[in-house]
Structure formats: C-alpha cells, structure tokens
C-alpha positions as CSV (number, residue, x, y, z in Angstrom):
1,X,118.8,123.1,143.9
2,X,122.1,123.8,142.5
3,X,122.2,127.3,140.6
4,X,125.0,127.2,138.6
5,X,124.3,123.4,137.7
6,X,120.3,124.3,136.6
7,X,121.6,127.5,134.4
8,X,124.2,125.4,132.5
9,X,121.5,122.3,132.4
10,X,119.1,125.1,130.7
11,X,121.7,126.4,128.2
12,X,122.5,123.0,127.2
13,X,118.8,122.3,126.7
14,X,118.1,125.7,124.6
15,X,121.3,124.7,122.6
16,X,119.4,121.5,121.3
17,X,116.1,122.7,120.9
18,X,115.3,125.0,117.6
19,X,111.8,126.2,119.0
20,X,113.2,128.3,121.7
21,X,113.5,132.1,120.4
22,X,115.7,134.6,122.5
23,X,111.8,135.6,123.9
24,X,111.6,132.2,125.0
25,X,114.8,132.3,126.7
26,X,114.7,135.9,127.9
27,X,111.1,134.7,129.8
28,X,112.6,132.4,131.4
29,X,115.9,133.6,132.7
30,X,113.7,136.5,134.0
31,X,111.1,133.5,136.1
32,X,114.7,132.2,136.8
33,X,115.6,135.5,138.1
34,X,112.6,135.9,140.4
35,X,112.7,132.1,141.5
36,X,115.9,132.7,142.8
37,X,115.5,136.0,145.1
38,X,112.7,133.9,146.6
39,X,115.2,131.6,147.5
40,X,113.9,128.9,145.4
41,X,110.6,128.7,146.7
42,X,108.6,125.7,145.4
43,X,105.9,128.5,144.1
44,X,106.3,132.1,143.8
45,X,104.1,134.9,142.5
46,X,104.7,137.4,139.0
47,X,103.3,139.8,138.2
48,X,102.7,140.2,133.9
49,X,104.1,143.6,133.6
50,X,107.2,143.1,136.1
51,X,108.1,140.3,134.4
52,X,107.4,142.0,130.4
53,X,109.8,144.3,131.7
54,X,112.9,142.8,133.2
55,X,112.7,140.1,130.0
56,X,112.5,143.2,127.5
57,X,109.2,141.9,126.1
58,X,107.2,144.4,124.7
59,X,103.9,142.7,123.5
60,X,101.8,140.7,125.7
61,X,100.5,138.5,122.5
62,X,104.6,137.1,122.4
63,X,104.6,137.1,126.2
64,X,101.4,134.8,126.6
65,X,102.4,132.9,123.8
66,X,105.8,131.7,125.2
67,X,104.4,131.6,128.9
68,X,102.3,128.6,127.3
69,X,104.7,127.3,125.2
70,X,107.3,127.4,128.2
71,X,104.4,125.7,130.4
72,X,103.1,122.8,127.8
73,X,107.2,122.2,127.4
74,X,107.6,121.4,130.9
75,X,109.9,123.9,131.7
76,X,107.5,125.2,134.1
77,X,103.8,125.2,135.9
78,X,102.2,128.6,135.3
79,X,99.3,128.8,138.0
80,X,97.1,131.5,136.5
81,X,94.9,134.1,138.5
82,X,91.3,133.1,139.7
83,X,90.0,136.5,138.8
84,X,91.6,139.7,137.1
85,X,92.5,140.8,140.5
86,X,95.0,138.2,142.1
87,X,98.3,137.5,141.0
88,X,99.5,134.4,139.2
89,X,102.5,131.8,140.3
90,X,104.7,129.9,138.9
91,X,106.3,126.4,139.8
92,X,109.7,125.8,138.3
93,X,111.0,122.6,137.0
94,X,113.6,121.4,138.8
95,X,116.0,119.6,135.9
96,X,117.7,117.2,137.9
97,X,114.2,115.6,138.5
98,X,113.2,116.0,135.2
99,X,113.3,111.8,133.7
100,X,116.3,111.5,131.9
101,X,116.7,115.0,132.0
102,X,114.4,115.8,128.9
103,X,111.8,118.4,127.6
104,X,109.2,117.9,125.7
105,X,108.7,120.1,122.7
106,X,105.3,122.0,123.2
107,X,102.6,122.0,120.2
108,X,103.8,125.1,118.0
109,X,100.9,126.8,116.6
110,X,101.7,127.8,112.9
111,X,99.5,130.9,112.9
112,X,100.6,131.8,116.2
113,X,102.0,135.7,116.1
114,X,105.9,136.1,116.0
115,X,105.5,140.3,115.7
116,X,103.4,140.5,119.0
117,X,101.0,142.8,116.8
118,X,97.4,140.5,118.0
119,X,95.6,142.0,120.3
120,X,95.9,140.6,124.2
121,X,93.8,141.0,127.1
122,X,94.8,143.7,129.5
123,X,94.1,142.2,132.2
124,X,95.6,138.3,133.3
125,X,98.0,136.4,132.6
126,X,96.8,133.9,129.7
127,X,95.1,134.5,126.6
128,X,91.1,133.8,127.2
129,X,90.7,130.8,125.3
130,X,93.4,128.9,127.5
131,X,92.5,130.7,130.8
132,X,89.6,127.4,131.2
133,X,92.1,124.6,131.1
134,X,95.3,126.0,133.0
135,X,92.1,127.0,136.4
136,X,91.2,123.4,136.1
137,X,94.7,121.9,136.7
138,X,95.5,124.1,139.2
139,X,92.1,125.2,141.3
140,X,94.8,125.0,144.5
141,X,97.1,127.3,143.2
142,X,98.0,129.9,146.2
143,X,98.8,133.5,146.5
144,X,102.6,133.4,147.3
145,X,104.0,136.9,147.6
146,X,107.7,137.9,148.7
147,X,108.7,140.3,151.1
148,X,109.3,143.2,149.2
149,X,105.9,142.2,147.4
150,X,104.5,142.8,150.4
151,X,106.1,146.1,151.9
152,X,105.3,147.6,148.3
153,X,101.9,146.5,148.7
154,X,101.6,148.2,152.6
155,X,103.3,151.4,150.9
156,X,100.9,151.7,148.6
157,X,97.9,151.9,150.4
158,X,99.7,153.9,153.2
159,X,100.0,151.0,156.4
160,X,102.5,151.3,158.3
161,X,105.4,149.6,156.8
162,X,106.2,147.5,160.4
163,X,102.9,146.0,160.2
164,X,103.5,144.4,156.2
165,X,106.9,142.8,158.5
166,X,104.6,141.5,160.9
167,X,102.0,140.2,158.2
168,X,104.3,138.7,155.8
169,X,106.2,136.6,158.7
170,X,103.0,135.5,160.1
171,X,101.6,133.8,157.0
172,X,105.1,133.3,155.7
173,X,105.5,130.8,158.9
174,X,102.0,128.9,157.8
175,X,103.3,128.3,154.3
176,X,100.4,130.7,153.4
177,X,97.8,129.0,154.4
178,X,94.8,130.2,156.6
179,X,92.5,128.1,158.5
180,X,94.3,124.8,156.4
181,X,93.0,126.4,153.4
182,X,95.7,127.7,150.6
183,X,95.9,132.3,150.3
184,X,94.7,132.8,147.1
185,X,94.1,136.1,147.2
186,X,97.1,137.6,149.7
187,X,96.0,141.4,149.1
188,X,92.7,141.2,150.2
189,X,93.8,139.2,153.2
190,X,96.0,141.9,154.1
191,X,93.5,144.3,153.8
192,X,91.4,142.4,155.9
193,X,94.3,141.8,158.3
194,X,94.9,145.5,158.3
195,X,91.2,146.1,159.7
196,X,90.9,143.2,162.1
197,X,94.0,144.9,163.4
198,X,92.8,148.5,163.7
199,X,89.2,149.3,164.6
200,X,87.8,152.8,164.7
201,X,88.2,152.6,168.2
202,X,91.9,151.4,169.0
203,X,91.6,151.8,172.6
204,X,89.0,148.7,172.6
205,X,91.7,146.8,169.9
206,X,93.2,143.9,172.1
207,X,95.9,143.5,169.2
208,X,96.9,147.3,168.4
209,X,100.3,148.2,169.1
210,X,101.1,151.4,171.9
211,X,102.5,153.4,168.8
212,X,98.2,152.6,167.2
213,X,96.8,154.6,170.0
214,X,96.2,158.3,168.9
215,X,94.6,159.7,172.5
216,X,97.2,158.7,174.4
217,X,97.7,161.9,176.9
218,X,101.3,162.9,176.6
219,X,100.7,165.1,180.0
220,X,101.1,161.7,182.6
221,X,104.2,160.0,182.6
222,X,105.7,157.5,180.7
C-alpha cells in the first residue's frame, strides 16, 4: 500500500463527490491516521472517543452518521463491538483494488442530523437501530489492539509494563488468534493472561519471572 498514492487517490475522489462534508473527510483522514501507525494492518481497532477527538468531531450523532455513510460507501468496513465493552475495528479499503477505482455513493438519509444535536448512545460505536445488521456481517470481527494500546491498557490497571511487551508480542505473532479462534475481546484476555501468569502463590507459578517472586531472601547469595 502506497501512502502517498492512496492520500492523493482519496482527494481526487472527495473532489468528485458532493456528499462528502469536511466531517466526512476529517473521519477519515483520522482512520487513515490510525491505519497507518499500525503499519497498515489489514484490521485495526478505534476507540469512538480517540477518534471524535483527533477528527475534531464533537457530536457522536454526526460521528455515527458518517461512520455509516463512510461504511455503506465503501470506503471502509467498520466491524462494530459485540457488547458495550470491546472495542470496534475497522478494515480500510485499499483503492487500487477498488474495480475501476470507484465509490459508491451511500444512501443519504434526508432527515438525517447535520447539527449533531440527536441524541446518541453513550456507549458503542453505531446508532442502535444499525447495530443488528453491521454484527451479522461481521460475527468474526477480532479484537486487534496496537502496542501502545496495550501498554496503556497494562498501565492502567497497574501490570507491570514488561509483561503488556510480552503479551502483545505473543498474540501479536498468532495474528490474534487463540486456540484458532479470532480475540474478540483482547482486554479480558489480558486480564486473564495476567492471572494465569501470577497466582497467589508465585513460588508454585512455573511461568513467573525471578523479578515476580516477593519472598525471595536477600540474606543468601546471588
């Protein structure tokens, strides 16, 4: 994927194609944004209010609006969350596979909000009543989290930061899959990981590291 070849492909595209509004475009330079620092990953994860905020979107009714319009357009795949708890993912469109290099224009809803003043659900990625038919295209969507997704994520709950290394390169290497099934829910894996890892007792722990084991005596030699 050529970066400087996609951006201008995109820029042509927007140039011919009224429907796209600077949200539209702001949306997607921001996915673009995130796609790349995964180093174009077929499928990444976002996060809603991460990405609000780097494309300057304030409302989440204009936000989930042009998510779907972006999606039915074909400039993307959004792969929604399976509950309020997981993150969603997106799959970019690659343009030079696109056939003859088109886009469709999505169905524009006349009564759909332009001032972002509807309400939105707070939690998700999609509004409700579309929530039904993006899970049944995409009940394989996985959890797909970057690094730095995952260090934040260790930070938070107070791991050991050398353990998210060791977590994210493990899965990383399976294409985040476990057992041959696809990660949909990364975060509760790590949590999971993090236990399997280090028992109340980390003496019996086959796994745990030297620096895990709090009675170590400090009187015997090294």
């Amino acid at each position: 994927m050529n970066y400087i070849t996609h951006l201008n492909s995109f820029f042509e595209k927007a140039d011919n194609q009224d429907w796209l509004t600077p949200h539209h475009q702001s949306l997607y330079l921001t996915l673009f944004r995130i796609w790349n620092q995964t180093m174009f990953r077929q499928t990444f994860t976002i996060y809603r209010e991460q990405v609000m905020e780097k494309a300057k979107i304030g409302s989440k009714s204009t936000y989930y609006r042009c998510l779907r319009e972006l999606d039915n357009a074909g400039y993307f795949k959004y792969h929604p969350p399976r509950t309020k708890y997981e993150a969603a993912s997106i799959t970019m469109t690659s343009f030079s596979s696109t056939r003859n290099g088109t886009i469709q224009v999505p169905d524009m809803n006349p009564d759909s909000p332009t001032s972002g003043t509807h309400t939105a659900p707070e939690v998700g990625h999609i509004p409700k009543q579309d929530s039904k038919n993006f899970l049944n295209s995409n009940s394989n969507a996985r959890s797909i989290p970057t690094q730095e997704e995952v260090n934040q994520f260790f930070r938070e709950h107070q791991y050991p930061l050398f353990k998210a290394v060791c977590f994210w390169y493990q899965y990383e290497s399976k294409d985040w899959y476990a057992g041959g099934t696809p990660i949909r829910d990364w975060q509760a894996l790590a949590h999971k990981w993090m236990a399997d890892k280090n028992p109340v007792n980390p003496t019996t722990n086959k796994n745990a590291s030297p620096g895990d084991n709090t009675n170590q005596d400090y009187q015997k030699p090294f």
